[in-house]
C-alpha positions in Angstrom: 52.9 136.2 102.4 56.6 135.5 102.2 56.7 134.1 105.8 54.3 131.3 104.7 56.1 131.1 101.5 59.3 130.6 103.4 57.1 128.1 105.7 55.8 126.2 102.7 59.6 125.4 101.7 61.0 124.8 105.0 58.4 121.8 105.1 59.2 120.7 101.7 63.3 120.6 102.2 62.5 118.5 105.6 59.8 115.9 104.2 62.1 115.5 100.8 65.4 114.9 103.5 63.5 112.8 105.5 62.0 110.8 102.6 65.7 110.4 101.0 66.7 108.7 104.2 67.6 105.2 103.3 65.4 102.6 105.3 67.4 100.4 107.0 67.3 96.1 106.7 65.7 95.0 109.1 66.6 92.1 111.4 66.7 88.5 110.4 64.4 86.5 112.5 65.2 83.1 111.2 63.2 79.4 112.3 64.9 76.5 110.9 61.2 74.0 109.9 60.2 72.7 112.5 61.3 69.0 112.0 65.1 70.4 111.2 67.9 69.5 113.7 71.6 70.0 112.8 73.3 66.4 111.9 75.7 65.8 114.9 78.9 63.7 114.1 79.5 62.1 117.4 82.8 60.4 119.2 82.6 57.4 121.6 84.2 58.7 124.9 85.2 56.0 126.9 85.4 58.4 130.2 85.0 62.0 130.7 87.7 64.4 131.2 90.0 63.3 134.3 89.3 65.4 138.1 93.1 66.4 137.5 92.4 68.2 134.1 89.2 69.7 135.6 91.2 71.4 138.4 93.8 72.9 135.7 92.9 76.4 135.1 94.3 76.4 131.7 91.4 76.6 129.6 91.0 74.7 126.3 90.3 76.9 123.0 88.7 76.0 119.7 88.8 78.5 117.0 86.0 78.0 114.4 87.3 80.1 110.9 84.8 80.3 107.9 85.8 81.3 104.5 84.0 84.4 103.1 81.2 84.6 105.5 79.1 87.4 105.3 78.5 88.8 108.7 74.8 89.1 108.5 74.3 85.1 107.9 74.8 84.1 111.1 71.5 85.0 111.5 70.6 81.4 109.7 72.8 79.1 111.5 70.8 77.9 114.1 73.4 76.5 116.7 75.4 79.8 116.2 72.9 81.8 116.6 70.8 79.7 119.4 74.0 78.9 121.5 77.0 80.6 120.4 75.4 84.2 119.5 73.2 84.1 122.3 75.3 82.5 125.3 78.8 84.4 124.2 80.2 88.1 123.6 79.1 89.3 120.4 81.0 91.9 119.1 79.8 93.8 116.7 82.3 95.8 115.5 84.8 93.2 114.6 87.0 93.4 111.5 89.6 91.9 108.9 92.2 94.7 108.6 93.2 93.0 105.2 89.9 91.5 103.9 91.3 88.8 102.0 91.9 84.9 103.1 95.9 84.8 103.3 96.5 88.1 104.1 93.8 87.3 107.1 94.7 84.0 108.2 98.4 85.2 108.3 97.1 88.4 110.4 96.1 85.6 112.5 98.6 83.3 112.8 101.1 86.2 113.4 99.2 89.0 115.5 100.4 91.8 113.0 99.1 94.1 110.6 99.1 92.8 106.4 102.5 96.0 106.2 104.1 94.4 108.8 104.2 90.7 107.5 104.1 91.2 104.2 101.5 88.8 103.0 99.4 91.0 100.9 97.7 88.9 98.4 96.8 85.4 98.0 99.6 84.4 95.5 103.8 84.5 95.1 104.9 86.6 94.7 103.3 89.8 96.5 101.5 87.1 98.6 100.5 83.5 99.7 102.1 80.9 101.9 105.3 80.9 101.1 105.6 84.2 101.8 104.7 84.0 104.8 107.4 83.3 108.1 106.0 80.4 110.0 109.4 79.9 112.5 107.2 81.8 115.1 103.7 81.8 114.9 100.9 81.3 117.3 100.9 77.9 117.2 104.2 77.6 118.3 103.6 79.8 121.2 100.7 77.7 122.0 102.5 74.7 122.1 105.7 76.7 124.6 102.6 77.3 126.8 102.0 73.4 127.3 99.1 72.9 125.3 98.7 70.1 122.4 98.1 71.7 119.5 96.3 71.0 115.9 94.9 72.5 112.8 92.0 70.4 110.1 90.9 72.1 107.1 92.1 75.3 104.6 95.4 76.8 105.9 96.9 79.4 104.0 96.6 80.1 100.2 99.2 78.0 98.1 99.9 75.9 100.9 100.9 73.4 98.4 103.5 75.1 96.8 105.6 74.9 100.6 108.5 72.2 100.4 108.4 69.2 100.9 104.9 68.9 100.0 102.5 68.7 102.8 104.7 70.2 105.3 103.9 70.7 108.8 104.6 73.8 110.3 106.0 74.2 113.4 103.9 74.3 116.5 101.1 72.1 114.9 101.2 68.5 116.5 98.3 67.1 115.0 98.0 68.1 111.1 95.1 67.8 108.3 94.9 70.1 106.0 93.6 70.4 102.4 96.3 70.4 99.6 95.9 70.0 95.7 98.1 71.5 92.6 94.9 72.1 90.4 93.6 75.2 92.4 94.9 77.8 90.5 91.4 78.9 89.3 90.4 82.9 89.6 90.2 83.4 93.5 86.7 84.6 93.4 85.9 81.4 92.1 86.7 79.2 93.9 88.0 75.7 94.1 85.3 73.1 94.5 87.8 70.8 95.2 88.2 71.7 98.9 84.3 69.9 98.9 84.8 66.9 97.3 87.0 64.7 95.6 90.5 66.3 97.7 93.3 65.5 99.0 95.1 66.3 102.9 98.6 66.4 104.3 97.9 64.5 107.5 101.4 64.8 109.4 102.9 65.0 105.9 101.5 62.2 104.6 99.0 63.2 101.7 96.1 61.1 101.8 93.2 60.9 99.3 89.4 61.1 100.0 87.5 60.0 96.9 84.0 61.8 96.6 81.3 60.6 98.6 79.2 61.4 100.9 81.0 60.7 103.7 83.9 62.5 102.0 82.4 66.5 102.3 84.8 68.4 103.3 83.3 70.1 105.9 82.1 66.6 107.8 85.9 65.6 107.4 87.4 68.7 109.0 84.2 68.0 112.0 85.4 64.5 112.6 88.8 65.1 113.0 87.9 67.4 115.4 85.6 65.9 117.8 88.3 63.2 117.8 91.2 64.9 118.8 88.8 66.8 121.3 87.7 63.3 123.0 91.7 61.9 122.8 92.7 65.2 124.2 90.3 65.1 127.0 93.2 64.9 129.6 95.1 67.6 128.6 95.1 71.3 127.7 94.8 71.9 124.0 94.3 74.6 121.2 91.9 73.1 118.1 91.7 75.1 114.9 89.2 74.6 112.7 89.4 76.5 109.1 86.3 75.3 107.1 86.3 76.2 103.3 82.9 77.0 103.6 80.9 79.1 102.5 83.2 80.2 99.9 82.5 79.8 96.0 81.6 77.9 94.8 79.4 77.4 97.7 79.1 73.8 98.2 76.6 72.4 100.8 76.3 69.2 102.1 74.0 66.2 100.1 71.7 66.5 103.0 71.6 70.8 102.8 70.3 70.2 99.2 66.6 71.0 99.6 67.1 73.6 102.4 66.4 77.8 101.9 63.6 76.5 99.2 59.9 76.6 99.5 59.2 75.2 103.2 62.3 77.7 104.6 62.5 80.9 106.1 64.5 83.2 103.7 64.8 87.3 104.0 66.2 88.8 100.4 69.5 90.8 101.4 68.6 94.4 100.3 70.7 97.2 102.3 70.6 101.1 101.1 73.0 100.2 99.7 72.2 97.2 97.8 73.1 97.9 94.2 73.7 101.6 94.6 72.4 103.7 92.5 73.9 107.1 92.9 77.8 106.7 92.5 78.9 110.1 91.8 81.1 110.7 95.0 82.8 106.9 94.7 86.1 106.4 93.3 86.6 105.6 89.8 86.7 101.8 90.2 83.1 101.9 91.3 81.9 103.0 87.9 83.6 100.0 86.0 81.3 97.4 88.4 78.5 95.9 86.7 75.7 94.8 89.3 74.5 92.0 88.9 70.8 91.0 88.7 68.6 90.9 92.3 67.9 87.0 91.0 71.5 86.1 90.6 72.5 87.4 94.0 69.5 86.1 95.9 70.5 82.9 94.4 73.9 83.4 95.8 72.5 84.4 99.3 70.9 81.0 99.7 73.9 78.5 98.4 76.2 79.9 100.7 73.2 79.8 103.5 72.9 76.0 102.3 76.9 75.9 102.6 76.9 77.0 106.4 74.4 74.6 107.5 77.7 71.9 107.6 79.6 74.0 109.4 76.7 74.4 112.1 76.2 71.1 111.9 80.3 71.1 113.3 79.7 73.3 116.1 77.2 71.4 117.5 79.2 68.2 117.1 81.9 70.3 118.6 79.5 71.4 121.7 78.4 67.2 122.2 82.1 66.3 121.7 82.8 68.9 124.8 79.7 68.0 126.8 80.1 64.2 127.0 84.0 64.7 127.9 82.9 67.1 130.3 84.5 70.4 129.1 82.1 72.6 128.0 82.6 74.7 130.8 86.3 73.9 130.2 86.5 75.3 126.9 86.5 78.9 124.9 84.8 78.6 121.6 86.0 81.6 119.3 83.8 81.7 115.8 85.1 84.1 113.1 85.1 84.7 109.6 88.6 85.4 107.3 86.9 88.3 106.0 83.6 89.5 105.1 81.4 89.4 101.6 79.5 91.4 99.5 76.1 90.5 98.3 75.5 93.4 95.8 77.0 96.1 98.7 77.8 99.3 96.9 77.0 97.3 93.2 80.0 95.0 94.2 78.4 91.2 93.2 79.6 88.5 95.8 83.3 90.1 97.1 85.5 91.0 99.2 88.8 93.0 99.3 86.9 96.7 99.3 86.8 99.0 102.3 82.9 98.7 103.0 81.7 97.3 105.9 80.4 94.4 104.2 84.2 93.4 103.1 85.8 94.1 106.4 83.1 93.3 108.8 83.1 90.0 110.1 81.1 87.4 112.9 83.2 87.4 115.9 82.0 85.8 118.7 83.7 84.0 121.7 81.9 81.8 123.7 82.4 81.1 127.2 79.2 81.6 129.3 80.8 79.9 132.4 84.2 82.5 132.3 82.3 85.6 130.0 79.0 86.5 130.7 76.8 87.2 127.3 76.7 90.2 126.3 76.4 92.8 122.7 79.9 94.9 122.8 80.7 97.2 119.7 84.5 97.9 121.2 86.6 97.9 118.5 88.2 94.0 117.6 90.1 92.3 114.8 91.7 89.4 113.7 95.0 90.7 114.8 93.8 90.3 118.4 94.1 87.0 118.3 97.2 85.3 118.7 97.6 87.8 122.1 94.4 86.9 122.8 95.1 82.9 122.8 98.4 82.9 124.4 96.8 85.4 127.1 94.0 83.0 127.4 96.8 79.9 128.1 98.8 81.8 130.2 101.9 81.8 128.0 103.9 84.2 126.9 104.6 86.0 123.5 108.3 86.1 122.6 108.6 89.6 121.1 105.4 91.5 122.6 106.6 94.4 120.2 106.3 92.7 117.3 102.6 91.9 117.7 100.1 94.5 116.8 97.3 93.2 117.9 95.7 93.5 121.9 94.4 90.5 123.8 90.9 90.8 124.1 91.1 89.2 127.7 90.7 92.2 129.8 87.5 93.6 127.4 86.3 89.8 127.7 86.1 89.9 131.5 85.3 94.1 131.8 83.5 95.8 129.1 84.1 98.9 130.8 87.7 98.4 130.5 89.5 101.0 128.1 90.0 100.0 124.7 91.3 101.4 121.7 89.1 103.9 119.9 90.3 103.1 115.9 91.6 100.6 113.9 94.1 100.1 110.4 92.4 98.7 107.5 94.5 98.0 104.3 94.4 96.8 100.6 96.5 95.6 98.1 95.2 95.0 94.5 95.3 91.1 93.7 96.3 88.8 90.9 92.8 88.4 89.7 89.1 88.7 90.1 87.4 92.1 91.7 90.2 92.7 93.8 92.5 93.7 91.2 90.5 96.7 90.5 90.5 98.5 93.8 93.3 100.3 94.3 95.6 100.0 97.2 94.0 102.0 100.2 94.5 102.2 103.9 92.0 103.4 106.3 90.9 104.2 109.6 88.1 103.2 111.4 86.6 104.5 114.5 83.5 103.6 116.3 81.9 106.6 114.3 83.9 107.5 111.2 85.7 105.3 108.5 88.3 107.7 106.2 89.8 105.7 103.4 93.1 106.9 101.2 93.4 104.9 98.3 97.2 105.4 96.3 95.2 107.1 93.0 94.7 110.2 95.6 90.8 109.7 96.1 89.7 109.7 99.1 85.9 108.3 101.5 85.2 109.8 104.7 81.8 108.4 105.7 79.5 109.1 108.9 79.0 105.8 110.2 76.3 107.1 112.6 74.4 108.9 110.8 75.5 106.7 107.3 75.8 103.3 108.0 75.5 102.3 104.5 78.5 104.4 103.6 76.4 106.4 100.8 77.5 109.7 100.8 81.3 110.7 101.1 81.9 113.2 102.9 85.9 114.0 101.7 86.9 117.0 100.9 83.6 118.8 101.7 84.0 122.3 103.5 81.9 121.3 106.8 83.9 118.0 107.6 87.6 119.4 107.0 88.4 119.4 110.7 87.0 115.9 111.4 89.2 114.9 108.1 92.6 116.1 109.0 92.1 114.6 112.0 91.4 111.4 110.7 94.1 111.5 107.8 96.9 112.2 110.7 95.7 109.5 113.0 95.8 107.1 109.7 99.2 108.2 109.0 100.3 107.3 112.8 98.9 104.0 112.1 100.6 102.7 108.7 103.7 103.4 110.9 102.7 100.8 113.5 
């Protein structure tokens, strides 16, 4: 009798763990209707690319950077996901150490960690672009490795504080980005003004576009750039593209008006941990969110899937700007986000800034099917990889290889077998405003299967990323994971020192 009793419970403790097991989202399979095509902004090319630049090895790069993307919706951009996603090296495990936009882009421009260049928030003084040391970035490196150089769209946060107005960095030959004085709005927000109705410094000069149509923001920032692709045709160049999109307050295009409404394909975002319920083993800040409603964030999910559907319709004009010059096969297309977004992750609204991996996770995909064969790679990558990355990619040179923290991904793009590193830094500093001023500062480590966070209050998140890819229950502090911890906590404190 007590053997069956003991039977009779053993089954009931493994159906009720089994039934507790959160069920995970399944994968978007997204169709565009079947009369969509993405609007192409074309260039007249007199000629294709000369024999003499075809027989240069130098390749030529174009860097594609959203604004607040979530990772999950590139699922609904069809050239991304038809060409980019599916003819390049997806990796899956890419991340922005510092999930926020300045403290990303100048992880980018700079190759190091958010501790080492001391842009930490988006605004002066902990923070922003004049905090930032532009003498030697990675576009002048670009530049010292022959190759024309220029940047359209968002740069860095208070760009338009930098003297005199509308400067020009150095490195940056050809110059149009977004400036305005009246964007001092709470940074979750947003500025709509970066759609419509703004002004750029192009080459210093600031030059109006009065709203219209033609004037979207996006479209600008795509014409430029299939431009200075077809003039640069002859001659080895690195093209930056930083689209506002899809950030709030998530503009799309006129002609994106009607689309993710009745006749589209549209999957409601709704993770484990979508809103989560049981915050007992959270930090305190977690208890002081309010979730908001499933109808408010599903009607976030689609504006910003409206939103991207401009900044598709770039890529392709991008890809028919580089096939009638002749250099698609010429040409490496990286596509990244500055840092990831929430859509009611761990009860968190629409943000970013936390150490979930809907904040720090991010698209990262480089396409090149002609030099890197497609593939799905989960080696560790991040933002800070990319200024080695570039210069590797022109055959340049960085002047103090020390300084950068980052790895060129060059030697994992050609051999996934290759060996990599196995974790990487992830850090936080509260902001000015918005939800960002209520995390506390953390840092954290991340490995392929493990994510240990410190935050400066003394709380700690250790999460098992296989067996807990929603990051729902901590593990820190409890009795069976000690070892595992201690390890992780050491390895983090090697790493602030980098």
């Amino acid at each position: 009798m007590k053997r069956k009793t003991l039977f009779i419970l053993l089954i009931l403790l493994v159906s009720s763990c089994t039934s507790s097991r959160p069920v995970e989202q399944a994968p978007v399979d997204f169709q565009p209707p079947a009369d969509y095509a993405p609007t192409i902004f074309d260039t007249q090319v007199e000629s294709p690319a000369s024999p003499e630049r075809l027989a240069d090895a130098r390749p030529n790069i174009i860097f594609i950077l959203t604004d607040d993307q979530p990772v999950q919706t590139v699922a609904y951009m069809p050239t991304v996901k038809d060409v980019l996603l599916a003819g390049g090296v997806n990796f899956t495990n890419g991340f922005a150490t510092t999930p926020l936009c300045c403290p990303s882009r100048a992880s980018i421009l700079s190759g190091e960690y958010v501790h080492n260049h001391q842009v930490y928030t988006n605004r002066m003084p902990m923070g922003g672009a004049p905090k930032f040391k532009d003498e030697s970035t990675l576009a002048v490196w670009m530049k010292d490795a022959g190759y024309r150089t220029a940047y359209y769209g968002k740069y860095l946060n208070e760009y338009d504080d930098l003297e005199p107005y509308g400067v020009v960095p150095p490195g940056w030959e050809d110059w149009s980005v977004f400036v305005g004085r009246n964007t001092d709005t709470d940074e979750d927000a947003g500025n709509l003004q970066y759609y419509f109705n703004f002004t750029m410094s192009e080459k210093g000069e600031i030059v109006p576009y009065p709203r219209s149509k033609a004037n979207f923001g996006t479209d600008v920032v795509t014409r430029k750039a299939v431009e200075f692709i077809n003039a640069s045709r002859n001659s080895p160049f690195f093209l930056m593209m930083g689209y506002y999109n899809p950030h709030s307050p998530y503009v799309a295009a006129p002609r994106h008006k009607e689309a993710f409404r009745s006749d589209w394909d549209w999957e409601p975002y709704r993770p484990p941990c979508f809103n989560e319920e049981d915050i007992r083993d959270k930090p305190d800040y977690i208890a002081a969110l309010s979730p908001l409603p499933e109808a408010k964030l599903d009607t976030t999910h689609k504006q910003i899937l409206r939103s991207l559907l401009s900044v598709d319709d770039g890529v392709a004009s991008v890809l028919n700007a580089l096939d009638k010059t002749g250099l698609r096969e010429k040409t490496i297309i990286v596509y990244l986000s500055d840092n990831g977004l929430t859509l009611g992750d761990h009860r968190f609204g629409a943000a970013k800034n936390c150490p979930y991996e809907a904040c720090v996770k991010i698209p990262f995909i480089v396409y090149a099917p002609a030099l890197f064969p497609a593939r799905t790679d989960s080696n560790l990558v991040a933002n800070i990889d990319l200024a080695s990355t570039f210069v590797d990619m022109a055959g340049g040179t960085l002047p103090d290889p020390a300084k950068v923290d980052g790895t060129s991904l060059l030697p994992l793009l050609r051999d996934p077998d290759v060996a990599w590193r196995d974790d990487i830094l992830l850090e936080h500093w509260p902001t000015e405003d918005g939800s960002g001023s209520m995390i506390p500062e953390f840092y954290a480590v991340r490995t392929r299967e493990w994510k240990y966070v410190e935050y400066v209050t003394g709380e700690k998140e250790l999460y098992d990323l296989v067996n807990d890819p929603y990051e729902l229950q901590n593990l820190a502090g409890k009795r069976k994971y000690r070892e595992i911890e201690a390890e992780l906590a050491n390895r983090l404190a090697e790493l602030k020192k980098e």
